[in-house]
Every structure is written in C-alpha cells, then in structure tokens.
C-alpha positions in Angstrom: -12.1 -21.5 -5.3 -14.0 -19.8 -8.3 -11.3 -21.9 -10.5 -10.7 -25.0 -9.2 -12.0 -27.6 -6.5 -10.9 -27.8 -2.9 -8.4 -29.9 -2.8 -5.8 -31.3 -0.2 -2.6 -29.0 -0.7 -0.6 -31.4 -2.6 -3.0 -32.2 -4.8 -3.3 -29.0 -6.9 -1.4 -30.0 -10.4 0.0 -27.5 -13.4 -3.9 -27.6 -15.4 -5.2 -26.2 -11.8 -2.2 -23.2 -12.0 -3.0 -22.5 -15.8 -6.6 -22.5 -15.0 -5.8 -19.3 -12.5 -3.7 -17.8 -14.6 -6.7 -17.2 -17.2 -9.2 -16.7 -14.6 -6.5 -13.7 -13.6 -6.3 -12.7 -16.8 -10.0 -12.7 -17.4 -10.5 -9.9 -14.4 -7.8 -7.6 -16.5 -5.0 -8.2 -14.6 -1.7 -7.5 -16.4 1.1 -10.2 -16.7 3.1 -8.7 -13.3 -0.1 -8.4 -10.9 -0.4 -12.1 -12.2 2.9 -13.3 -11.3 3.2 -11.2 -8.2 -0.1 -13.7 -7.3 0.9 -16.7 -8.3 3.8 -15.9 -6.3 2.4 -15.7 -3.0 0.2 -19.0 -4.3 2.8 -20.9 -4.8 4.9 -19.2 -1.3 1.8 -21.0 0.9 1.5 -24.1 -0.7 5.3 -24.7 -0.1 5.6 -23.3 3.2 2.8 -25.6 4.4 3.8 -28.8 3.0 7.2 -28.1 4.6 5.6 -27.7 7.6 3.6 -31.2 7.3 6.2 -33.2 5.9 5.3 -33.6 2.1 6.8 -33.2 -0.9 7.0 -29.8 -2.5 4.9 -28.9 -4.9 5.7 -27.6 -8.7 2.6 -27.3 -9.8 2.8 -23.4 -9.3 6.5 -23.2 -10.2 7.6 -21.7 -13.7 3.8 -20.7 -14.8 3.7 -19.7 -18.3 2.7 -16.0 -18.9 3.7 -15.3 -22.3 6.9 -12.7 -23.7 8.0 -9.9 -21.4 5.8 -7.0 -22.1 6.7 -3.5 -21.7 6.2 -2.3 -17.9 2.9 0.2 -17.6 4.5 3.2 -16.2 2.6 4.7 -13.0 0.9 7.9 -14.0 2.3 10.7 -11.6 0.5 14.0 -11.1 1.9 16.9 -11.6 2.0 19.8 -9.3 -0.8 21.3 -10.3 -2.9 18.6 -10.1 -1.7 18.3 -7.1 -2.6 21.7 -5.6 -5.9 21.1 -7.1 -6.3 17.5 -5.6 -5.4 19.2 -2.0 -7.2 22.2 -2.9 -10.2 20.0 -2.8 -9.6 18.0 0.0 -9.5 21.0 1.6 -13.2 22.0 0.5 -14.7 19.2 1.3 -13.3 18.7 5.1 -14.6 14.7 5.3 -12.8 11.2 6.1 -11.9 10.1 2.9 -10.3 13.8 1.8 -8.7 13.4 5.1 -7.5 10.0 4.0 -5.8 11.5 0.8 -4.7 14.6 2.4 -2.5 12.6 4.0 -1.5 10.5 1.6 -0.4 13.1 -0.8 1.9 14.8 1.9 3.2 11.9 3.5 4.0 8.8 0.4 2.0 6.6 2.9 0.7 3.3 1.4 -3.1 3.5 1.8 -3.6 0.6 3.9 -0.7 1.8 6.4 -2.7 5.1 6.3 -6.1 3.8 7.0 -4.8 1.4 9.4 -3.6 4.6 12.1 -4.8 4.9 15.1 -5.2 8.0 17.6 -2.1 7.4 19.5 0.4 6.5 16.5 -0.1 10.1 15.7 1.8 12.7 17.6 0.9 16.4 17.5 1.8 17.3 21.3 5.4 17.9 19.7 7.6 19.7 19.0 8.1 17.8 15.5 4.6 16.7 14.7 4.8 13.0 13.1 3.0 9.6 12.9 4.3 6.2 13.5 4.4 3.1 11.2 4.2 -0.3 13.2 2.4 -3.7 13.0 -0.8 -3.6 14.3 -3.2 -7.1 14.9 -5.4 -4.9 12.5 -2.7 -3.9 9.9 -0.2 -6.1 9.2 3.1 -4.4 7.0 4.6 -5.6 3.9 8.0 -5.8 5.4 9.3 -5.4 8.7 11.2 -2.9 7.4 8.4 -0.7 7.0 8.5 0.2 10.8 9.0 3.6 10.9 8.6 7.5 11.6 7.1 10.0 9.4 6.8 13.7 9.6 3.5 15.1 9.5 3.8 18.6 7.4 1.4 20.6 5.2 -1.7 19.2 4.1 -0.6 15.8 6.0 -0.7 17.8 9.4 -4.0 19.7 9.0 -5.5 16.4 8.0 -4.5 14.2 10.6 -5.6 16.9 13.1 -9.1 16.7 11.7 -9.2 13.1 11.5 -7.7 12.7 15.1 -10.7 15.7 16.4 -13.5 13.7 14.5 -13.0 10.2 15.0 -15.5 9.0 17.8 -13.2 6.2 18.7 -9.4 4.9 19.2 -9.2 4.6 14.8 -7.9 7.8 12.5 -10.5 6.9 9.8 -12.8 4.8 12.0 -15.5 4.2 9.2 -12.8 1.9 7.3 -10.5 0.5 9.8 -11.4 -1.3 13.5 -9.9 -3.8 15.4 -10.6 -6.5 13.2 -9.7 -5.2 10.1 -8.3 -2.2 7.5 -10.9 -2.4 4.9 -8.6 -1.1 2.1 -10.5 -2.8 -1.3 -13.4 -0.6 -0.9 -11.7 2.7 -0.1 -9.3 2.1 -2.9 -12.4 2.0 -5.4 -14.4 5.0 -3.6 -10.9 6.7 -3.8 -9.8 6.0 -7.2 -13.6 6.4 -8.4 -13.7 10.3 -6.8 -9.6 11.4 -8.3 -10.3 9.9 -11.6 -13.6 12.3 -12.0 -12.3 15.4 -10.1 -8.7 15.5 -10.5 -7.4 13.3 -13.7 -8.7 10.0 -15.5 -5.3 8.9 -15.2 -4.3 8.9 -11.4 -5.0 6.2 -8.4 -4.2 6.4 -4.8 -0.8 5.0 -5.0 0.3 7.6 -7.9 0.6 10.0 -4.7 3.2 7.8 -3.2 5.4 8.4 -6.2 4.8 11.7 -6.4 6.1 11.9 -3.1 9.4 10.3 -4.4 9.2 12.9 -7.3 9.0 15.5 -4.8 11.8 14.5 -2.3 13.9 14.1 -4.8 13.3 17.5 -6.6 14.1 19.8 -3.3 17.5 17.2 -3.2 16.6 15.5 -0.6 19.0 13.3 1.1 18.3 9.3 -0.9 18.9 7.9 2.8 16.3 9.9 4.2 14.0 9.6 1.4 14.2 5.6 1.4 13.6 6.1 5.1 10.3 8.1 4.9 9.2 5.8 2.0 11.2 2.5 2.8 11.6 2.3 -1.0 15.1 1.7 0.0 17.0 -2.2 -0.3 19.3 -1.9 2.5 22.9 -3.0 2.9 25.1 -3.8 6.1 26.0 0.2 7.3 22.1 0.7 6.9 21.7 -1.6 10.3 24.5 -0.3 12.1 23.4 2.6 14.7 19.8 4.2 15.7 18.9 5.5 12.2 17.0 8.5 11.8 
C-alpha cells in the first residue's frame, strides 16, 4: 500500500510489480527475499481471481530482478560460540534467553518456538519432548511440519523454566497469546542481543543450521534428522507407516 494505490485485484499491471520490486529493494532486501515476496504476491492475486471468476493476472509473473547473484551463505556458529551463547542464557535466566535456549538445542524455527504453549510441552515423561502442530495463533509453513521433538540439554532446562514462569497457558507469554505470535519484534530484540554478545555475524535462524551441523556430525540418521527439522522433501516410502 506504501507503493501503489488500492486497487480492485485485477487491476494491478507490470509498472505496479516493478514499483515493488524497488520499494523491496530500497529496504535492502536481496534478490531471493524479493522473489520469495513477489511470490506469495502473485500466489493471492491468482488464487482469488480463480475464486471470483476473472482472468488471471500476469502482472506479477516473470518480474525482472536482474542476473543470478551468488547465494549469501548463512553464517553458522561454531561450537564455541555456541557454549558461550548457552553459557549466557544460562546467566541471565529470563524469557527471551529461554527463547534461544531452546532454539539452539532443538533447530526450532522461532515463530514455532514462540508460538508453544504449556501443554505442547511434555516433561511428565519418560522422554521429555514438545509437540509441533497448527495452532489458530501459529499457523506452520507446511503441513509437514507437524511433528515431535525431543527436549535435551539446554532445550530441556529451558522449557522447564519457561513452562514454571509463564503466568498463563503460553511458553513465552510476553510474545505470543491467543491472537497472535509476535515474531518481528523478538527477531530484532534477538538478533540485536547475539550480534553484540555472541558474534556480529549470527541471527536466530543460524541456530537452526547449526542444529543440522550438529546432527549430522554425531552421524545421525538423515531420516531422523529431516524429521526433527522437516528439512526433508519427502518421497512415497516416507508416507507409508507411523513414522517416528
């Protein structure tokens, strides 16, 4: 809306697409956070003007964003700065070391670890683990991402002290409630506190890969890291039987 006017769905043209490419570009953005945007864009528009009968739209088809650049690599921490990002969380005992406790021992995606509430997380058992479902609050980026995850190490002792401190039915209730996972602003608070006290170079989601790093180093079993992670594209045996 900050680009262009409000128009009926099948009026946007190409000059209106263009315009939010450079408005996207203008914020920093690099060429695949733009297309994974204009994506989605163009994803609405179409499926609502199948839904009322018009003609599909191109104006967000095929937007020009220049020659293939070389993909950024994410920046992974290594296991010292690891220790030393735990370490800390450690020290400081609050919600949003809790949040990244967690994180770091579990490759959760941050909104799906915000999003928890007291009775997706089981520590009455013999296996201590959390669950990963759609919530009216937390919607997942794939069906697929339904699942079960152990809760071990730094993961466990944080989600006991989140569970002991939250005053009502929410993990971490100062970010998520029935309404909403408020994940923009703990992203920046988040990304604002590792970058001073751990490295300039890691985010949030840089523990999710060190995660992989880490399965994958002990020889973990690729089906049951794709599992924990759902990083995984599955084929026809993955659908057969109860999985893990």
């Amino acid at each position: 809306m900050e680009v262009t006017d409000d128009k009926p769905i099948d009026a946007y043209q190409r000059a209106d697409a263009n315009a939010f490419r450079e408005y996207l570009r203008s914020r920093g953005l690099s060429s695949e956070r733009i297309a994974r945007i204009i994506s989605n864009v163009r994803a609405i528009i179409n499926f609502v003007s199948k839904e009322e009968g018009l003609e599909p739209s191109q104006a967000f088809s095929g937007v020009y964003l220049g020659e293939p650049t070389k993909k950024v690599t994410r920046y992974v921490p290594d296991a010292k700065e690891l220790k030393k990002l735990q370490r800390l969380c450690r020290f400081c005992d609050d919600e949003m070391r809790w949040l990244l406790a967690l994180i770091s021992d579990t490759g959760l995606r941050l909104s799906e670890a915000l999003g928890l509430s007291k009775g997706e997380v089981f520590l009455d058992t013999s296996t201590h683990y959390i669950e990963i479902g759609p919530k009216p609050w937390r919607y997942l980026k794939a069906a697929d991402c339904e699942r079960v995850v152990p809760l071990v190490g730094e993961a466990l002792w944080s989600a006991q002290r989140a569970r002991d401190a939250s005053n009502n039915d929410y993990l971490f209730p100062n970010y998520c409630d029935r309404n909403q996972v408020k994940s923009n602003s703990a992203s920046s608070a988040l990304n604002k506190w590792l970058k001073k006290n751990v490295s300039k170079e890691i985010v949030v989601h840089s523990l999710r890969h060190a995660m992989r790093d880490r399965l994958r180093a002990v020889e973990c079993s690729a089906n049951i890291i794709d599992q924990i992670g759902v990083w995984s594209r599955k084929g026809v045996g993955e659908s057969y039987g109860n999985g893990y």
